[in-house]
C-alpha positions as MATLAB code, in Angstrom:
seq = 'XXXXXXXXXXXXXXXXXXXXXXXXXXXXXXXXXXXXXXXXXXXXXXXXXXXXXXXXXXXXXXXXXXXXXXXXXXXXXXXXXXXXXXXXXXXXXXXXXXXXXXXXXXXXXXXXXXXXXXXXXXXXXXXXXXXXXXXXXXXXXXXXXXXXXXXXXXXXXXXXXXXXXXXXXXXXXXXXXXXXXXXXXXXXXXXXXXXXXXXXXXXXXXXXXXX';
ca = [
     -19.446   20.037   -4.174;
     -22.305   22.531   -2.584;
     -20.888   24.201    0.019;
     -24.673   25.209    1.195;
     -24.795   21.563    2.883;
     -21.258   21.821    4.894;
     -21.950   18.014    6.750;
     -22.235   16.667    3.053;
     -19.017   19.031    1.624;
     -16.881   17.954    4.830;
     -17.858   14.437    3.981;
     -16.932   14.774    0.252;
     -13.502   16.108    1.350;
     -12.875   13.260    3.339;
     -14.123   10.987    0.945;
     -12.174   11.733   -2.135;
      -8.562   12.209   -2.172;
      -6.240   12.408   -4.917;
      -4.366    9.105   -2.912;
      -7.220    7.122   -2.723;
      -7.156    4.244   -5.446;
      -8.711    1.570   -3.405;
     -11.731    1.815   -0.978;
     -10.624    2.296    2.785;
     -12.828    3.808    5.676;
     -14.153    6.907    3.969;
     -12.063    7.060    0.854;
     -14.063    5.848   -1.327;
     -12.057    6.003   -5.492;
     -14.008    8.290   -8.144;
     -15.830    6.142  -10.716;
     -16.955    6.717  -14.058;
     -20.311    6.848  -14.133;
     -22.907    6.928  -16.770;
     -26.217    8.543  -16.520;
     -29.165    6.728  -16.840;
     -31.737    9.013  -15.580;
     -32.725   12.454  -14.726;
     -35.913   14.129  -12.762;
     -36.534   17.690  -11.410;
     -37.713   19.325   -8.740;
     -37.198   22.997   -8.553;
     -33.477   23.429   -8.053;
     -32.688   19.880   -7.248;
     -32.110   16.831   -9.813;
     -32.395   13.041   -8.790;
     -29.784   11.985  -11.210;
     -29.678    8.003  -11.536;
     -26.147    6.600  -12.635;
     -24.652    3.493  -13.673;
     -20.946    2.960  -12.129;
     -18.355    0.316  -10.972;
     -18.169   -2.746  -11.643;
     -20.263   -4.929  -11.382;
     -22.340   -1.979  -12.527;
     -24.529   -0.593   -9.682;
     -27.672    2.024  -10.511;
     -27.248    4.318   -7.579;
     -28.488    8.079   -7.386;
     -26.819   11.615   -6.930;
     -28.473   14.828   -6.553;
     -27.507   18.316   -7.659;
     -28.620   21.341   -6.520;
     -28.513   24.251   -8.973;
     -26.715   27.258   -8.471;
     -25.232   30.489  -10.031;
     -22.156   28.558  -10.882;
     -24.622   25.417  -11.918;
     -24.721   22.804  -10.949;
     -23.271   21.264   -7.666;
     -23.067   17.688   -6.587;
     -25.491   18.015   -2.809;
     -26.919   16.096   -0.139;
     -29.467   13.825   -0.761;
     -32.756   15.003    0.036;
     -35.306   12.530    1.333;
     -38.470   14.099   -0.210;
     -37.495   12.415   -3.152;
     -37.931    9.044   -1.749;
     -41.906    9.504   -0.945;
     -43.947    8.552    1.562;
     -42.610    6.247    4.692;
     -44.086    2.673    4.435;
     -43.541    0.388    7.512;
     -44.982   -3.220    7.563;
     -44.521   -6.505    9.754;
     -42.155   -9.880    8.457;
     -43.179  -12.205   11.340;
     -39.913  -10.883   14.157;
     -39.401   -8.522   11.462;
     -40.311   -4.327   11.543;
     -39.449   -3.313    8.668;
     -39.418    0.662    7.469;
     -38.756    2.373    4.552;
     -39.648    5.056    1.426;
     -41.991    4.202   -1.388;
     -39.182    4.326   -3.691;
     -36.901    1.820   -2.101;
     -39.872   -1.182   -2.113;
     -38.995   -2.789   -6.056;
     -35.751   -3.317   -4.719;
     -36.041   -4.588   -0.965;
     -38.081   -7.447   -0.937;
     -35.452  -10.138   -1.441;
     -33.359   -8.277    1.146;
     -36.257   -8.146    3.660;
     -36.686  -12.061    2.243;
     -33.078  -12.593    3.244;
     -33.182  -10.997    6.806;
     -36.365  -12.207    8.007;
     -34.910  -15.827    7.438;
     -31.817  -15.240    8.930;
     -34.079  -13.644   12.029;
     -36.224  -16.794   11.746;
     -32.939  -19.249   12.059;
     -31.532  -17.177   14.606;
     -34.516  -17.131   16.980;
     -34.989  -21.286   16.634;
     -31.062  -21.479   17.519;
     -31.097  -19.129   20.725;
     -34.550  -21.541   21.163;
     -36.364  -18.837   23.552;
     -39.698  -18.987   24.229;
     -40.860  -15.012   23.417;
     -40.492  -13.397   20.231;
     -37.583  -11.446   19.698;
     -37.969   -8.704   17.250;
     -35.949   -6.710   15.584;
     -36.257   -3.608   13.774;
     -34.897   -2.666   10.542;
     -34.689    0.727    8.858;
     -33.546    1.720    5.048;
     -32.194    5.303    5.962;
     -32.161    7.594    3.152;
     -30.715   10.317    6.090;
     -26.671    8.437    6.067;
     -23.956    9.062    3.576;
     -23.558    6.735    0.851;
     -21.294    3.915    1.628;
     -22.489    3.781    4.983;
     -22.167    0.299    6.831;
     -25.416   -1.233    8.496;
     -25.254   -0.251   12.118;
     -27.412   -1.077   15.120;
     -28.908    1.397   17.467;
     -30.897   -0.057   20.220;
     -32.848   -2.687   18.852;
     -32.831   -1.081   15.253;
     -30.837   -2.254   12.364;
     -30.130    0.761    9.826;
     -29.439   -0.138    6.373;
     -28.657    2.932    3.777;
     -31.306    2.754    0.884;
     -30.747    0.433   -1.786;
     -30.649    3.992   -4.138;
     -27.247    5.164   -1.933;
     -25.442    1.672   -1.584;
     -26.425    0.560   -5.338;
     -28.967   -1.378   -7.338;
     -27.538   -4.028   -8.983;
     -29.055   -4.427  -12.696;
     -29.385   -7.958  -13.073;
     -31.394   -8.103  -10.125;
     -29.236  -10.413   -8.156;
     -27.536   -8.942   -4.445;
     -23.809   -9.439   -3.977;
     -23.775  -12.432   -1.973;
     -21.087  -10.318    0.330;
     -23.818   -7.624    0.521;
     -26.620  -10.465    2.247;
     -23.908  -11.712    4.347;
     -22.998   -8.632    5.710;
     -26.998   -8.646    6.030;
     -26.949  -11.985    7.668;
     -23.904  -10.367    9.698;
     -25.876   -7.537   11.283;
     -29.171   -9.275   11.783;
     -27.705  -12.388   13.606;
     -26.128   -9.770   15.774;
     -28.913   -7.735   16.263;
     -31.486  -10.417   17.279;
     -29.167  -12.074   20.003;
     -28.545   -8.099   21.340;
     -31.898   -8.018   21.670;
     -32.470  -11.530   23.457;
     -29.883  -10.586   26.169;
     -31.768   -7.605   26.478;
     -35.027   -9.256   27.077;
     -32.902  -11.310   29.535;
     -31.639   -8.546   31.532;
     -28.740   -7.063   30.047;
     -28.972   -3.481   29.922;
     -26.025   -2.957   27.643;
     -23.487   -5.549   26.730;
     -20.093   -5.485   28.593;
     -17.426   -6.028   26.013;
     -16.906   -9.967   26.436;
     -20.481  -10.466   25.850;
     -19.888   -8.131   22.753;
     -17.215  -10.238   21.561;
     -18.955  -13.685   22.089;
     -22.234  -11.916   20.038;
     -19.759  -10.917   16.991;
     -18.138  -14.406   17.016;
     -21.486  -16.188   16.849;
     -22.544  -13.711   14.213;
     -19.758  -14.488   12.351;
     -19.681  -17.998   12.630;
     -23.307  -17.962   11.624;
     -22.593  -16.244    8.292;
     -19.920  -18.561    7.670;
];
């Protein structure tokens, strides 16, 4: 691991232990990965691998050193330029290099947004904001901040290669945005921040809308 990104080497330590055979917070099991592609930019690679099952395309990055090559952070220049467009409620931001992959995702949350609004039946708009960080660790959870829901980019979670999203991946989608929009509707209502039984009456509804 490169010790030149000490945020990303303290995560690594964390993340893989010599105990860890099944996935649990950060400890997250070593898997055998195959590379499927490689690209250069002075001393960093974008290496693209194939790993777990079912097989996931996901990238790594290595920084090159005196002792070669070391397994680093990933660097967001490699993702290109920022694109942000509008899906009705919907913001939705991103990198150039995440858009082959995000459309049925964006697909999938704007229609859960869409359902969510007609159920909550108010009057205004209620938008949310969703952003594909390439600036978390891999294996990072969605989260919501404010009225933004941040997603990891499809490259750090995993690409599936058939094409077809886990359907435990869109719940957990569905999950999040449910959540997020009705956050955002009590805060259009007047709730500055939720107290914890309105927190816990949001996640059951989210919840029961996923199921």
């Amino acid at each position: 691991q490169d010790e030149a990104s000490p945020d990303w080497y303290a995560y690594q330590e964390e993340r893989f232990q010599t105990s860890c055979l099944q996935p649990q917070g950060r400890c997250i099991p070593i898997l055998p990965a195959e590379i499927y592609n490689v690209e250069l930019i002075g001393d960093i690679a974008w290496v693209e691998v194939i790993e777990g099952q079912p097989p996931l395309l996901r990238a790594r990055f290595y920084r090159q050193t005196k002792l070669g090559w070391k397994h680093t952070a990933p660097r967001a220049v490699w993702w290109g330029e920022p694109v942000e467009w509008q899906v009705r409620s919907v913001l939705i931001r991103a990198r150039e290099r995440d858009m082959p992959y995000i459309e049925p995702l964006v697909t999938h949350i704007s229609s859960v947004a869409d359902d969510v609004g007609v159920a909550l039946g108010h009057s205004m708009t209620i938008a949310l904001e969703v952003d594909f960080s390439v600036q978390v660790p891999p294996e990072t959870p969605p989260s919501l901040s404010g009225g933004t829901l941040i997603l990891p980019s499809p490259w750090l979670t995993g690409i599936p290669l058939d094409g077809t999203w886990e359907q435990a991946y869109l719940d957990e989608l569905a999950y999040w945005t449910a959540y997020g929009i009705v956050t955002q509707y009590l805060r259009f209502s007047g709730a500055v921040s939720l107290n914890r039984l309105q927190s816990a009456i949001v996640d059951e509804y989210a919840f029961y809308y996923v199921r």
